[in-house]
N, C-alpha and C positions, 0 to 999 in steps of 0.2 A: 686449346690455349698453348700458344710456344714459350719458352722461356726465354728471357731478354736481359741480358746480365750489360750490363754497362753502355742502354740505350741501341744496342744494334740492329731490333727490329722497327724501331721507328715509332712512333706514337700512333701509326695506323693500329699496331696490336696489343695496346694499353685494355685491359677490365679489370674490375674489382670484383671480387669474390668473398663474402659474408654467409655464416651459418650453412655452408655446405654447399652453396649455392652454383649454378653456372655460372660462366662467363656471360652465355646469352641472354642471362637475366640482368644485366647492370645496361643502364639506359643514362644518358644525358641531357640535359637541357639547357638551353641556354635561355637566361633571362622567365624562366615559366614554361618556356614552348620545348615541345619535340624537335630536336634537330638533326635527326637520323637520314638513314637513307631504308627505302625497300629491300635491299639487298642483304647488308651487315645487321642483326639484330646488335644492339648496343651500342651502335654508330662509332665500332671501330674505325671506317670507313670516312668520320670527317676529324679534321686539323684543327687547330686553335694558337691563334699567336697568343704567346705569352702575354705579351704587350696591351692584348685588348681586357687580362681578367685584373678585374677589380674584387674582387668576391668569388670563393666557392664556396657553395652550402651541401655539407653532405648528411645523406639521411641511411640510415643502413636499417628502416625496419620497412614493413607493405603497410604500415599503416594510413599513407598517405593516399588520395586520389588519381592523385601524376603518374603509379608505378602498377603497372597491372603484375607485374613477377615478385618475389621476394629478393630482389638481387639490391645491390644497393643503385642509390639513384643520385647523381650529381647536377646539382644547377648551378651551372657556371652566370655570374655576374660583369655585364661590360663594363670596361669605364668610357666614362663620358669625361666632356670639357667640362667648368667652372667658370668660376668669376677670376680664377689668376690663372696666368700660364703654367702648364707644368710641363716634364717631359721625360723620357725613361730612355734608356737602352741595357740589352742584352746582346749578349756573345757566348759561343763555346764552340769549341771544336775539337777534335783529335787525328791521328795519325795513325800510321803502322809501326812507328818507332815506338809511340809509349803503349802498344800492345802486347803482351805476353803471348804464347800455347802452349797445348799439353802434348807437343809432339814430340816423343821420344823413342828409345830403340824399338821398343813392345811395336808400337806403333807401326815403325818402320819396313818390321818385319812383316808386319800385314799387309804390304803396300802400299800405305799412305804416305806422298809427298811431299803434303807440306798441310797444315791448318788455314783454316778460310782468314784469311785478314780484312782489316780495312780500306778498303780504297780511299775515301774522302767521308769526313763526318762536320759540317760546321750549321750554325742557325746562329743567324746576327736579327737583329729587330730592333724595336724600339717602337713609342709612341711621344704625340705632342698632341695638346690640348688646350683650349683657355675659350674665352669669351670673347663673340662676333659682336652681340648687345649687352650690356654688363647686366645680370642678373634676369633675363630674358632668354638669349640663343646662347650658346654655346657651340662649338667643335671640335671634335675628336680623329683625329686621324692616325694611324699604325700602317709597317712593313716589314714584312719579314723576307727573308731567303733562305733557304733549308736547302740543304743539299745531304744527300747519304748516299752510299754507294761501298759495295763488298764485292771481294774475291773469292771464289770458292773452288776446292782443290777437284781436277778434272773438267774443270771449265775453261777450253781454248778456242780461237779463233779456228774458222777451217782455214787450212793451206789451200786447198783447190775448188775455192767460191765460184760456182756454178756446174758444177760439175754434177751427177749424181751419188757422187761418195765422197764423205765425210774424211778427211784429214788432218788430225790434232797439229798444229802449231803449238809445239814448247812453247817456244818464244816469246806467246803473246795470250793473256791470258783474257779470257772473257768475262 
């Protein structure tokens, strides 16, 4: 489990952790169903627009059927359309400016450059919804765009791309 202080690993490295528990024991579901992958125990692994939760139900004991681990279990609820229009939007984003580090002489003296910053952090969305037949169909539709992206100190471009040896570009970081 990494630590994630002010969103920087992304929502792919989100678990919960209860009564001493793993990380690989916390699972999600959406609506009832399993929504993992093979890969990630705990379906670190899948995204969720905001925009789509109407509901989350969190359970933190095994009591239930749904959760074969003691780890906590979340069932994410969608929204749906209605009989009135509705609609939502979110935004956030940051920068390298409203970011601090702890890089100081100590540091310096070790040879450390610089602290990893931000490159680019934002997630805009939003959902709209209402009624195709009134009180019959309804439609739900949501979008998002997420974008993240970091710098990290000793990561440069090469200077001499194709070659068989490696050459740091200051310049231009990776």
């Amino acid at each position: 489990m990494t630590q994630d202080v002010g969103g920087g690993k992304s929502e792919f490295s989100q678990a919960f952790l209860i009564h001493g528990g793993r990380a690989a024991d916390f699972q999600q579901l959406r609506e009832g169903m399993f929504f993992g992958t093979l890969v990630a125990a705990g379906n670190v692994m899948t995204s969720l627009n905001p925009a789509t939760v109407d509901e989350v139900a969190v359970t933190t004991s095994s009591a239930t059927a749904e959760l074969a681990s003691g780890g906590v279990l979340l069932n994410v609820i969608p929204r749906d359309g209605g009989n009135t229009f509705r609609g939502t939007l979110n935004a956030s984003g940051s920068a390298k400016r409203l970011q601090s580090d702890n890089l100081d002489d100590a540091l310096r003296a070790r040879s450390v450059v610089s602290a990893p910053f931000l490159r680019k952090r934002c997630d805009a969305g939003g959902g709209f919804g209402g009624p195709i037949q009134q009180d019959k169909v309804w439609f739900f539709l949501s979008l998002r765009q997420w974008r993240t992206g970091d710098y990290y100190p000793g990561l440069y471009f090469n200077k001499t791309p194709g070659t068989l040896f490696y050459q740091a570009d200051a310049t231009r970081l990776a």
